[in-house]
Backbone as CSV, one residue per row, in Angstrom:
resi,resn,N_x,N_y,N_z,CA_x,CA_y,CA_z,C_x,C_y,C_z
1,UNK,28.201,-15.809,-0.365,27.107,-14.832,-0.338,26.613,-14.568,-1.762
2,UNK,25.382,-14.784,-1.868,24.966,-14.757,-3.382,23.731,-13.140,-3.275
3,UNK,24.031,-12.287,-3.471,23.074,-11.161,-3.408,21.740,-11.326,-4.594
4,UNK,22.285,-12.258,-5.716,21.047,-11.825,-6.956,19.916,-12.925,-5.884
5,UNK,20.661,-14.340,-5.478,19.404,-14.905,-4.949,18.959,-14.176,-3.801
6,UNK,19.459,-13.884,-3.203,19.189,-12.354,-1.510,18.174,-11.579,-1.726
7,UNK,17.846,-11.022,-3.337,17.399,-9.825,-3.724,15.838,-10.580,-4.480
8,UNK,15.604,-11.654,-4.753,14.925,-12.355,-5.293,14.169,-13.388,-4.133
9,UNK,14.523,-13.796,-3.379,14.037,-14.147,-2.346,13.140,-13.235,-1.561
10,UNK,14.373,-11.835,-1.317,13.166,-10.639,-0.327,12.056,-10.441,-1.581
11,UNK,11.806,-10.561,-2.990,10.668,-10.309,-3.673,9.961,-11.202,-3.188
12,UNK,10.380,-12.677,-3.505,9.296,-13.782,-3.288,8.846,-14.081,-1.974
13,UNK,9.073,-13.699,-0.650,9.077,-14.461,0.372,7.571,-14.397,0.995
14,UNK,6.946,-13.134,0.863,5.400,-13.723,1.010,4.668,-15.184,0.857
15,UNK,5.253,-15.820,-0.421,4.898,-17.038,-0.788,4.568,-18.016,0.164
16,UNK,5.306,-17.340,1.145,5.893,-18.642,2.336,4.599,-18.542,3.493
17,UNK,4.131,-16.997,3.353,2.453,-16.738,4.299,1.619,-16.447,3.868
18,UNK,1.147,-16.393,2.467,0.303,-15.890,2.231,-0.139,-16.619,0.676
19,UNK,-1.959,-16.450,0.254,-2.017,-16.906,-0.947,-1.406,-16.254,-2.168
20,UNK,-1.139,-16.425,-3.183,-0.599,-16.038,-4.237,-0.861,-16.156,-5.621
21,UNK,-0.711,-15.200,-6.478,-0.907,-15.625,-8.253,0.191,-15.068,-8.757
22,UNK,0.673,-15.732,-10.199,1.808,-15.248,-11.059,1.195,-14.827,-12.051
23,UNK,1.447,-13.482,-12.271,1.423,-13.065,-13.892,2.863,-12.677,-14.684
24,UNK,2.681,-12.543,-15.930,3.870,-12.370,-16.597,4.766,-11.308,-15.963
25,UNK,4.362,-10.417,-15.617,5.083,-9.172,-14.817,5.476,-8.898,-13.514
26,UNK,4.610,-10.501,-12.251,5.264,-10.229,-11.355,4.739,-11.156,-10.581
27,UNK,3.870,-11.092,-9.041,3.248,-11.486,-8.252,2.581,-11.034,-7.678
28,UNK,0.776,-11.732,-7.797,0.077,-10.893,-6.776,-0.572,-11.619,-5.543
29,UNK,0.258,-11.064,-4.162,-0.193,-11.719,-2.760,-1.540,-11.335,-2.121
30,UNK,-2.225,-12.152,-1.728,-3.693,-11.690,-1.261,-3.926,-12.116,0.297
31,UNK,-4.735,-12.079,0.490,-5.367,-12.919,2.239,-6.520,-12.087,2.718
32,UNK,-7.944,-11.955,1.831,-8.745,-11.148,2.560,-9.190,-11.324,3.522
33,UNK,-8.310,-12.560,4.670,-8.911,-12.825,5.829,-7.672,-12.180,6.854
34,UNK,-7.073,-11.411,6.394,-5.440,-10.390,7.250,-5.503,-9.631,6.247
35,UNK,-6.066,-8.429,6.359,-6.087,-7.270,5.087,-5.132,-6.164,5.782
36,UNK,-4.960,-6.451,7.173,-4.032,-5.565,7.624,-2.607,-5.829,7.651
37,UNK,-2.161,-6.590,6.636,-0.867,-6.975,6.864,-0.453,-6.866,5.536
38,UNK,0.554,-5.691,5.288,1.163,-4.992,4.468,1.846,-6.465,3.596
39,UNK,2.493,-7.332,4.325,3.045,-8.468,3.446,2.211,-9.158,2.620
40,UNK,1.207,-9.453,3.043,0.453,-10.493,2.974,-0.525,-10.035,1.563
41,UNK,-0.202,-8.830,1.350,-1.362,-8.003,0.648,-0.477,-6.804,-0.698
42,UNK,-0.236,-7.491,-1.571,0.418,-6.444,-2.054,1.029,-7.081,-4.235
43,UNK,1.028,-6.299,-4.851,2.033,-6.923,-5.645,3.208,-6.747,-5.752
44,UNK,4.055,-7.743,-6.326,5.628,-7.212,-6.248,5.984,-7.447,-7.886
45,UNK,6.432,-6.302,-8.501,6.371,-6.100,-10.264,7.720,-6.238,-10.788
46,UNK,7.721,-6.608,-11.638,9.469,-6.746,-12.287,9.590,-5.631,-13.663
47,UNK,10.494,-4.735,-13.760,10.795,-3.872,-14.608,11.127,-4.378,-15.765
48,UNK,11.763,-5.452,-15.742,12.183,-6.400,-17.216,11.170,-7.428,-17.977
49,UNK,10.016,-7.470,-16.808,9.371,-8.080,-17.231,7.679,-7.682,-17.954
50,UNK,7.972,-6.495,-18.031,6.498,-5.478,-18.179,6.695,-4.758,-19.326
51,UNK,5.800,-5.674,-20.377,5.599,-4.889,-21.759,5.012,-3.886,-21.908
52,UNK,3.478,-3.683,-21.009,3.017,-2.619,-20.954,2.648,-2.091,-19.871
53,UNK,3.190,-0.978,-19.445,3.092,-0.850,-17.586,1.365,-0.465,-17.496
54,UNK,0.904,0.324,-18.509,-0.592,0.311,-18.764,-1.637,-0.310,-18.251
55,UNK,-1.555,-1.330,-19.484,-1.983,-2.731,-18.965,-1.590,-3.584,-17.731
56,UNK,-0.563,-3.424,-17.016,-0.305,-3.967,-16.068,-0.737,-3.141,-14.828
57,UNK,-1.191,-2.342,-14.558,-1.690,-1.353,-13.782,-3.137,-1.384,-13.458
58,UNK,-3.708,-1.609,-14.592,-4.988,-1.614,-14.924,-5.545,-3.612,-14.694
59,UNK,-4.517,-4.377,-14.869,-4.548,-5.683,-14.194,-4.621,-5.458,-12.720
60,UNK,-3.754,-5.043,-12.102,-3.485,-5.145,-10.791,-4.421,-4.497,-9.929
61,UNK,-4.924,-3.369,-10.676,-5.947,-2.603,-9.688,-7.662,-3.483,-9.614
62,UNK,-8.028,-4.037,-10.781,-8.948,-4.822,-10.894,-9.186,-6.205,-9.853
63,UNK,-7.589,-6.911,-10.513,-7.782,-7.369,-9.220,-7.891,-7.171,-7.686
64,UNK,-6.921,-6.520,-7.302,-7.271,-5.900,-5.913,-8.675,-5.754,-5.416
65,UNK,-9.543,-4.631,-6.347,-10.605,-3.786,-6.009,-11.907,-4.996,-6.226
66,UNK,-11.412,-5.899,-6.952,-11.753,-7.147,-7.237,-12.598,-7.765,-6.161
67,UNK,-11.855,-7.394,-5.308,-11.356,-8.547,-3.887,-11.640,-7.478,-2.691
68,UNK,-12.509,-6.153,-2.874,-12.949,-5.127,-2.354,-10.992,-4.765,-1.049
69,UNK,-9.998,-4.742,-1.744,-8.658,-4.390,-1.345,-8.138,-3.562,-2.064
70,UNK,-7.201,-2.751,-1.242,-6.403,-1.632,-1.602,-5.434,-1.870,-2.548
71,UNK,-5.331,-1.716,-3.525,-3.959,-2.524,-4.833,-2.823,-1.297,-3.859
72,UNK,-1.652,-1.836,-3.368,-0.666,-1.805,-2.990,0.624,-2.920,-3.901
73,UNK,1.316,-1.582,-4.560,2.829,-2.221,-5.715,3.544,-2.119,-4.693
74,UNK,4.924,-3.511,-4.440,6.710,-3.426,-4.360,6.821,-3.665,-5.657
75,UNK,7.984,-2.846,-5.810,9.034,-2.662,-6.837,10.108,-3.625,-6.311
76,UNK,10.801,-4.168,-7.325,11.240,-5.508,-6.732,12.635,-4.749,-5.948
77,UNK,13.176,-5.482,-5.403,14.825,-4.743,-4.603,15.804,-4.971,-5.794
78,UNK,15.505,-5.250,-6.893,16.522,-5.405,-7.788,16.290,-4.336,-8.671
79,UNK,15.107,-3.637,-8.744,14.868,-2.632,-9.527,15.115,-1.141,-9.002
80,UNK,15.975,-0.899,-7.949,16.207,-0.155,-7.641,15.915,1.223,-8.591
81,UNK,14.793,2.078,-7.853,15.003,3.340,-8.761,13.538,3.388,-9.575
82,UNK,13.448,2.218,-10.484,11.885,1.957,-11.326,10.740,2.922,-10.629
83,UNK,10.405,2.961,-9.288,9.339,3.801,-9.252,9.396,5.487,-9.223
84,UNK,10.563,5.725,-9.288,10.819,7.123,-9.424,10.689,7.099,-10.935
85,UNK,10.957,6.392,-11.724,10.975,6.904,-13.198,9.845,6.719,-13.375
86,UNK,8.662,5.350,-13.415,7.017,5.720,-13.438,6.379,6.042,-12.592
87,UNK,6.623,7.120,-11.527,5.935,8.042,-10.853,4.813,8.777,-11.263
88,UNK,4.792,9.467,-12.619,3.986,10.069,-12.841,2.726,9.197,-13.593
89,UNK,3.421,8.005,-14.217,1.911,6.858,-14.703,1.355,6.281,-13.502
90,UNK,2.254,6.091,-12.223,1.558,5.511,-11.141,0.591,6.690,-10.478
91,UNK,1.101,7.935,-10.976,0.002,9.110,-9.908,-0.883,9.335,-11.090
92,UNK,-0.992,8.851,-12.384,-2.047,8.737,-13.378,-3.046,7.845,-13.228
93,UNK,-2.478,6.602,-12.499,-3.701,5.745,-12.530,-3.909,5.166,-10.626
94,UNK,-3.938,6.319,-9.862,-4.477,6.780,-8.298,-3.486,6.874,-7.633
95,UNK,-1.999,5.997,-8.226,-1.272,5.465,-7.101,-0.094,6.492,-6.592
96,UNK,-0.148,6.699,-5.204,0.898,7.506,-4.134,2.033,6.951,-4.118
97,UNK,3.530,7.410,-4.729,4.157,5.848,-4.270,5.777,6.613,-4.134
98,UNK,6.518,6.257,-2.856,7.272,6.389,-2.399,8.735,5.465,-2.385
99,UNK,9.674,5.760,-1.499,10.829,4.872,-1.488,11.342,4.885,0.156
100,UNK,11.601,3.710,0.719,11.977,3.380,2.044,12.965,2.425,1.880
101,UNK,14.024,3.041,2.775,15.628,2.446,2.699,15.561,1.202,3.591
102,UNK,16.059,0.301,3.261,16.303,-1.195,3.749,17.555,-1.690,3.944
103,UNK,18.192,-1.836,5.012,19.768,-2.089,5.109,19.949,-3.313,4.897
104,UNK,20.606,-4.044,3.822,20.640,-5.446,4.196,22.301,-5.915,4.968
105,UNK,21.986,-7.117,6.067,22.691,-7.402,6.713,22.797,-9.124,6.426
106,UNK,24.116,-9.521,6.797,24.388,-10.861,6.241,25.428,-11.621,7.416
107,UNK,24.569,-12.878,7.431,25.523,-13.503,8.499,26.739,-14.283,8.220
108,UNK,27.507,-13.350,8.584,29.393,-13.500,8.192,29.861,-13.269,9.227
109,UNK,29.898,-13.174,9.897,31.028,-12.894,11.281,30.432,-14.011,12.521
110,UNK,31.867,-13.896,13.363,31.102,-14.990,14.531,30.120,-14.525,15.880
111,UNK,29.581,-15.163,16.139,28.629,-14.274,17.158,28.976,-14.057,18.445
112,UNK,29.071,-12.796,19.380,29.449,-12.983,20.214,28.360,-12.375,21.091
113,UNK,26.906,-13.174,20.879,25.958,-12.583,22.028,26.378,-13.485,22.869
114,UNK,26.046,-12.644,24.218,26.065,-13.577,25.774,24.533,-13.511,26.302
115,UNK,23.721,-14.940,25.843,22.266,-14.936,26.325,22.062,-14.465,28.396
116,UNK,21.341,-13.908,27.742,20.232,-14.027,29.353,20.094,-15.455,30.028
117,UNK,21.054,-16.311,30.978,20.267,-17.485,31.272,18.727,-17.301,31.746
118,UNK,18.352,-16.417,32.099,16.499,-16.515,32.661,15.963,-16.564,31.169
119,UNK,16.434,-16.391,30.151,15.240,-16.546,28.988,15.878,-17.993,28.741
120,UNK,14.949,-19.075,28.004,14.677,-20.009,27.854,14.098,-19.973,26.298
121,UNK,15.077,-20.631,25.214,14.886,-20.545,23.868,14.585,-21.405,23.492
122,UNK,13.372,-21.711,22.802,13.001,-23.835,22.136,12.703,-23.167,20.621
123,UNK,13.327,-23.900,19.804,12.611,-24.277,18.272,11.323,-25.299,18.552
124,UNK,10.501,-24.404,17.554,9.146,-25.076,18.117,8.967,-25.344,16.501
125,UNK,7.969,-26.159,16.515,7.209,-26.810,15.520,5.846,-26.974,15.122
126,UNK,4.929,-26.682,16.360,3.365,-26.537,16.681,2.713,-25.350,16.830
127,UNK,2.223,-24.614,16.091,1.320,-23.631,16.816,0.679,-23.394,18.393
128,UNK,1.061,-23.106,19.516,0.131,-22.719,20.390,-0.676,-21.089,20.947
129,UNK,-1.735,-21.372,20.862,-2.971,-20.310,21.103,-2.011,-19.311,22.270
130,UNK,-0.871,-19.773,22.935,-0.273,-18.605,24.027,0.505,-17.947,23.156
131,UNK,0.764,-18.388,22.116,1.620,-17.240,21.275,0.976,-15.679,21.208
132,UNK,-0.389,-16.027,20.171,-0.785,-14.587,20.443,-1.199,-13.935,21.333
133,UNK,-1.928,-14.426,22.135,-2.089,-13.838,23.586,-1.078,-13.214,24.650
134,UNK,-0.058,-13.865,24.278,1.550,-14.122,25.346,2.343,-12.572,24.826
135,UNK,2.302,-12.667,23.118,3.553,-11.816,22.207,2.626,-11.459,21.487
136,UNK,2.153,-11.671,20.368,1.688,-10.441,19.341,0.727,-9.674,19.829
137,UNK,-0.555,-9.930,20.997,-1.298,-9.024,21.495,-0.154,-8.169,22.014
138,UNK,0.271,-8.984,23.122,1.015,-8.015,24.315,2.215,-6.904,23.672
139,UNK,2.685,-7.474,22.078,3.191,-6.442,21.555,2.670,-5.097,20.433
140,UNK,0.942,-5.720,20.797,0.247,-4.794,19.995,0.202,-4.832,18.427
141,UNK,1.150,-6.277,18.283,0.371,-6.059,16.779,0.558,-7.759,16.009
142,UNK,-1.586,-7.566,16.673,-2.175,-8.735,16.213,-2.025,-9.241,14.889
143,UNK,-2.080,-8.353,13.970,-2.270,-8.467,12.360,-1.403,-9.543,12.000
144,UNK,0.014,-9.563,13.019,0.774,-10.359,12.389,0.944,-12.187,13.277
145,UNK,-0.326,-12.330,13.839,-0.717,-13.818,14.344,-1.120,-14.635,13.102
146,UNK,-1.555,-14.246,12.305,-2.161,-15.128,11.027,-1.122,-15.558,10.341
147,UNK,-0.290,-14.488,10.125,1.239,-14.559,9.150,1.892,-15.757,9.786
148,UNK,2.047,-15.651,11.429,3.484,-16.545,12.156,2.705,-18.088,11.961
149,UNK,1.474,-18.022,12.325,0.959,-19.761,12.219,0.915,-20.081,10.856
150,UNK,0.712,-18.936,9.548,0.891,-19.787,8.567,2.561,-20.036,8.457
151,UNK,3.381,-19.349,8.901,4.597,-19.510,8.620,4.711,-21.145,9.049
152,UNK,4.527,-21.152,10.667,5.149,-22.218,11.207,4.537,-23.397,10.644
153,UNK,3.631,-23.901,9.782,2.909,-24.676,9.555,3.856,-25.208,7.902
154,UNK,5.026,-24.242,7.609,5.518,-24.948,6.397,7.159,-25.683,6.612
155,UNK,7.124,-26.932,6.419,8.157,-27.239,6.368,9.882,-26.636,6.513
156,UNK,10.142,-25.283,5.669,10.867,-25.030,5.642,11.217,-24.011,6.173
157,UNK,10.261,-23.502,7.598,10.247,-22.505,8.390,11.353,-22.811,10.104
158,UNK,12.120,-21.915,10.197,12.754,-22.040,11.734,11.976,-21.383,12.472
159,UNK,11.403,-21.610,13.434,10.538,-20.941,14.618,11.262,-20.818,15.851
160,UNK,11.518,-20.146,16.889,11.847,-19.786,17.730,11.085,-18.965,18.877
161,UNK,10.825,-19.611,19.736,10.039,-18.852,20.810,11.213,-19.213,22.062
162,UNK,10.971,-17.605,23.021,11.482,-17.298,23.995,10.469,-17.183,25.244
163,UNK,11.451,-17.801,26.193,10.246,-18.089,27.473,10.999,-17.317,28.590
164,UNK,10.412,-16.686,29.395,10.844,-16.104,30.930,9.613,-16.647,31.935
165,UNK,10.271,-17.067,32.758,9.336,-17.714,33.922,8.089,-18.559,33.491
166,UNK,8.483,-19.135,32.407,7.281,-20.433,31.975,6.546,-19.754,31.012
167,UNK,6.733,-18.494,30.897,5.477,-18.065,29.752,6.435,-17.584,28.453
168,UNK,5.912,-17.407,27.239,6.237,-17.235,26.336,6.173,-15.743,26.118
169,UNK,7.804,-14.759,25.492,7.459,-13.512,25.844,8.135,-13.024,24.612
170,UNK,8.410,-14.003,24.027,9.157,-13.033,22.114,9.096,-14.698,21.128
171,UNK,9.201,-14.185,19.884,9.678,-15.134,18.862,10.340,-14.861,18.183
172,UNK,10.949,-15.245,17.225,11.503,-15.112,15.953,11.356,-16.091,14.827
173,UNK,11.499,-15.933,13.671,11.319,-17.131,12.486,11.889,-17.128,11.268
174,UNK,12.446,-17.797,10.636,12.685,-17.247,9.011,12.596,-18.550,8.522
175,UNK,12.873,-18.159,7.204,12.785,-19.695,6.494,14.175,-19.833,5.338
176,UNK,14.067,-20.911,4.810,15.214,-21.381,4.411,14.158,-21.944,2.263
177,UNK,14.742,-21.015,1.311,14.540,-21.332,0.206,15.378,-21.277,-0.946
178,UNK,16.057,-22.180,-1.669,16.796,-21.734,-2.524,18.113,-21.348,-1.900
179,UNK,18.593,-22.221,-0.642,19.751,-21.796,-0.468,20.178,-20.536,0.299
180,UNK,18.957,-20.131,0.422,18.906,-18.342,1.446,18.194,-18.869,2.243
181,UNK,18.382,-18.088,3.412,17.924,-18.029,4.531,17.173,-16.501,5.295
182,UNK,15.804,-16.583,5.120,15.644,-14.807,5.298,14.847,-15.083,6.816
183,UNK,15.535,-14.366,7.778,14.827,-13.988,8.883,13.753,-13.039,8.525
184,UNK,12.440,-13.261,8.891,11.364,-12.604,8.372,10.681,-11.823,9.486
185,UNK,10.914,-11.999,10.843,10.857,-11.528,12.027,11.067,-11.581,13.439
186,UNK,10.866,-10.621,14.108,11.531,-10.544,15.938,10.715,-9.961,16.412
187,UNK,10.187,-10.498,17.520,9.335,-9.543,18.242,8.850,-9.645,19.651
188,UNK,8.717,-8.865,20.530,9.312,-9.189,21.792,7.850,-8.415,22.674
189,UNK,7.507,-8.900,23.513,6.257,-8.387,24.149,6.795,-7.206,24.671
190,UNK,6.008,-6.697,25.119,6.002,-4.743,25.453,7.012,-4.835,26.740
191,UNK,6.269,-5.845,27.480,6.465,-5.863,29.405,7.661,-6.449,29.216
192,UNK,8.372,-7.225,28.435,9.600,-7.968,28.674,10.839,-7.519,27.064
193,UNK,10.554,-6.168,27.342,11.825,-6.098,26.397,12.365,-4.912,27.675
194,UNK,13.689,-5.160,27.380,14.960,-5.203,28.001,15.778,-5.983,28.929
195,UNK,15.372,-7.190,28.625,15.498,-8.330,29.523,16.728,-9.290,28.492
196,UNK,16.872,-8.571,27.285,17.902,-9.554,26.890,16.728,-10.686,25.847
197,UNK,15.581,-10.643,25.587,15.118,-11.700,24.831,14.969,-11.577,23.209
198,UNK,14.933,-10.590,22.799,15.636,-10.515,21.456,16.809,-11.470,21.035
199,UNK,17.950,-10.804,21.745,19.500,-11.282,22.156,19.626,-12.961,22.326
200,UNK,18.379,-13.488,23.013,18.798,-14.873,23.113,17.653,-15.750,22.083
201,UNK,16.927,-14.728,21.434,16.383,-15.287,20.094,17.475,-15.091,19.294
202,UNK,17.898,-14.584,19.067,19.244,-14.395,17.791,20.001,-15.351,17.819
203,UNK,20.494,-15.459,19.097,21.462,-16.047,19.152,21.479,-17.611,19.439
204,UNK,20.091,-18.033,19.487,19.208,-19.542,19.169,19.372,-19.370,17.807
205,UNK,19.045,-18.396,17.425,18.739,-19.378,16.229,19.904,-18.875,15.118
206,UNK,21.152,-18.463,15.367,22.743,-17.836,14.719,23.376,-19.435,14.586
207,UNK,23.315,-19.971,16.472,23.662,-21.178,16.531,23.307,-22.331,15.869
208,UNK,21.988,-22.336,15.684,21.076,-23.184,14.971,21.652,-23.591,13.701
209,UNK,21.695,-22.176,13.220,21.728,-22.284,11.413,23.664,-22.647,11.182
210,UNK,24.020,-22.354,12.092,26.541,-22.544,12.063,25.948,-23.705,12.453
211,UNK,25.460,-24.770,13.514,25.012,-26.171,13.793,24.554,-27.200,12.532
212,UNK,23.632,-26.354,11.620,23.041,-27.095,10.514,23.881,-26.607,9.165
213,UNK,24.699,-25.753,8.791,25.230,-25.478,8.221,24.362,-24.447,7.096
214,UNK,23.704,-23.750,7.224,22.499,-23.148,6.679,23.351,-21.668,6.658
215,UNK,23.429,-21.686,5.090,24.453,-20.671,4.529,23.334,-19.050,4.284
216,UNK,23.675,-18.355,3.567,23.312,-17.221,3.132,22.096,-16.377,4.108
217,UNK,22.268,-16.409,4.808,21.322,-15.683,5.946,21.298,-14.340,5.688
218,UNK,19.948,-13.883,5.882,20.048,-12.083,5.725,19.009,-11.606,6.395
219,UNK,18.911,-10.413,6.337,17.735,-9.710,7.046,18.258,-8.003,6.731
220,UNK,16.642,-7.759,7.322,17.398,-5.986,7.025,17.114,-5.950,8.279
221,UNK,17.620,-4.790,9.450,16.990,-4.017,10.556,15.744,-3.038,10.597
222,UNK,15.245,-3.258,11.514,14.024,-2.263,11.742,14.298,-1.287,12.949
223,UNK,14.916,-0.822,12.775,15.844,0.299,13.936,16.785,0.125,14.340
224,UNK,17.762,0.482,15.627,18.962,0.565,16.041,19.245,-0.248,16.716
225,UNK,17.810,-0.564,17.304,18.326,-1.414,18.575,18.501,-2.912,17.823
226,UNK,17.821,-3.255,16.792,17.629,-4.873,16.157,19.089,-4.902,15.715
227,UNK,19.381,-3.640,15.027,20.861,-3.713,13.997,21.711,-4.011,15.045
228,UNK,21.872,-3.389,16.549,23.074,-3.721,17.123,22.650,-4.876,17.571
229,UNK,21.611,-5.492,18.248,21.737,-7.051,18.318,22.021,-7.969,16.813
230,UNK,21.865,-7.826,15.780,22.405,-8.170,14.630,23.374,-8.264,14.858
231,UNK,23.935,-7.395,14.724,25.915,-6.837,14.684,26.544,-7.913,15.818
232,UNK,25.925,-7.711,16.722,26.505,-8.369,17.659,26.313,-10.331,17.727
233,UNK,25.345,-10.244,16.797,24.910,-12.127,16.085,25.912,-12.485,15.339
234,UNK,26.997,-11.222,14.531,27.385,-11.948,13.582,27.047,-11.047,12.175
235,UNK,25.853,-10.456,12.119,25.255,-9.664,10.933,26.254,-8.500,10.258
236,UNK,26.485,-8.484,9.400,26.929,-7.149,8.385,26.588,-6.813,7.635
237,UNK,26.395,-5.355,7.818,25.745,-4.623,6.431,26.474,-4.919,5.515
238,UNK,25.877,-5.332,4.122,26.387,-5.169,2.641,26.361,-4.359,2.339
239,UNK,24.679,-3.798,1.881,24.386,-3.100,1.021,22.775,-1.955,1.167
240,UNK,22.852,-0.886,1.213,21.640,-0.504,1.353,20.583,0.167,-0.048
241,UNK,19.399,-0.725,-0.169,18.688,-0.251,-0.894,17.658,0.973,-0.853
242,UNK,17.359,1.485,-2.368,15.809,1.975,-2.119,14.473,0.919,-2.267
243,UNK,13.687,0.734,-1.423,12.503,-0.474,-1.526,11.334,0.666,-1.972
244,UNK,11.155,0.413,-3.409,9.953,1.357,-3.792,8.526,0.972,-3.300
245,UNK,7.570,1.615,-3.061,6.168,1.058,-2.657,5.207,2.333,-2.767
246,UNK,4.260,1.561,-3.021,3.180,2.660,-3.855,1.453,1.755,-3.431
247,UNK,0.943,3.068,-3.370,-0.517,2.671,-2.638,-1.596,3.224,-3.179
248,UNK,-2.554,2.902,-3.775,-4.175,2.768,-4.573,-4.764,4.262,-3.387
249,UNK,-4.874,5.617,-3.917,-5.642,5.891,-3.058,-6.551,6.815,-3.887
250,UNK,-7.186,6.381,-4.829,-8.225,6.649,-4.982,-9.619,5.892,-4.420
């Protein structure tokens, strides 16, 4: 388990959906064609790497506003803390900016989900048009159809779609860089969650990665119910961060 690459990966992993630029101080992700997707849209800044937070502020907002977009900062997960100490230069130059806890979980233990035989799990490789129609409409959130086809379209992406009665009713995906492995999402249509299809996405793709030998796996949870299907994949909490983030609202 390598946490510095864990912690450096969750900075970079936009890369993997979205367009991108490097400046000396960090990364800035764009897509003015998905402006609603918090990933896809944002910079992520390095504390060690910022001579003048000034000037770097005054970069970032240009560009954004540039690009008629909201300049939205991450603080990297390694900088734990950084936006509480420039709080008051970030509420100097418009920006609102807060801290949201992120549990990270790591696949170390053996899995003991018992799939649903009625769900039906394939690693897929192709984009099809029933995805969004099937799961991200039916789970209400379209924004993130642009993200999954650019995902699946890169080489080093695992895709996973779940089927009940011939139709497609959840996915999951992560990708594999540098030796990490970050599950980047789960998501399960409205009408068919509690059926166990989360549970037999996990556990497609737990098997997958102990099958291929695909080490350092992580993810954080997005509520109780993901963490105990985690837990029950195999997942353990390490470590929990503060994930700083801050938003343009002038």
């Amino acid at each position: 388990m390598n946490l510095e690459k864990i912690y450096r990966e969750e900075d970079l992993f936009p890369r993997e959906i979205t367009k991108w630029e490097e400046r000396e101080y960090g990364v800035l992700f764009y897509n003015e064609a998905n402006r609603d997707s918090y990933d896809s849209n944002h910079a992520v800044i390095f504390k060690n790497k910022i001579r003048d937070l000034n000037q770097v502020l005054e970069d970032i907002i240009a560009f954004y506003v540039g690009k008629g977009m909201r300049p939205i900062l991450y603080q990297s997960i390694s900088d734990q803390g950084y936006f509480e100490e420039i709080k008051d230069v970030l509420a100097e130059y418009g920006f609102e900016s807060w801290s949201e806890e992120q549990k990270y979980m790591i696949l170390s233990e053996a899995n003991r989900i018992v799939p649903n035989p009625d769900i039906v799990v394939s690693k897929v490789s192709e984009w099809q048009e029933e995805y969004a129609s099937e799961i991200f409409e039916k789970a209400q959130e379209p924004w993130e159809i642009a993200v999954a086809r650019k995902s699946l379209a890169n080489d080093n992406t695992l895709f996973f779609v779940a089927y009940f009665e011939g139709k497609p009713v959840g996915m999951t995906y992560a990708h594999v860089q540098d030796c990490v492995c970050r599950v980047n999402y789960l998501l399960v249509s409205k009408e068919h969650r509690k059926l166990g299809v989360g549970r037999a996405l996990i556990n497609s793709f737990v098997e997958y990665c102990k099958t291929n030998q695909i080490e350092n796996c992580f993810l954080w949870p997005d509520g109780e119910t993901a963490e105990k299907i985690y837990y029950e994949a195999g997942f353990r909490h390490v470590e929990t961060r503060q994930a700083g983030r801050a938003s343009f609202s002038i």
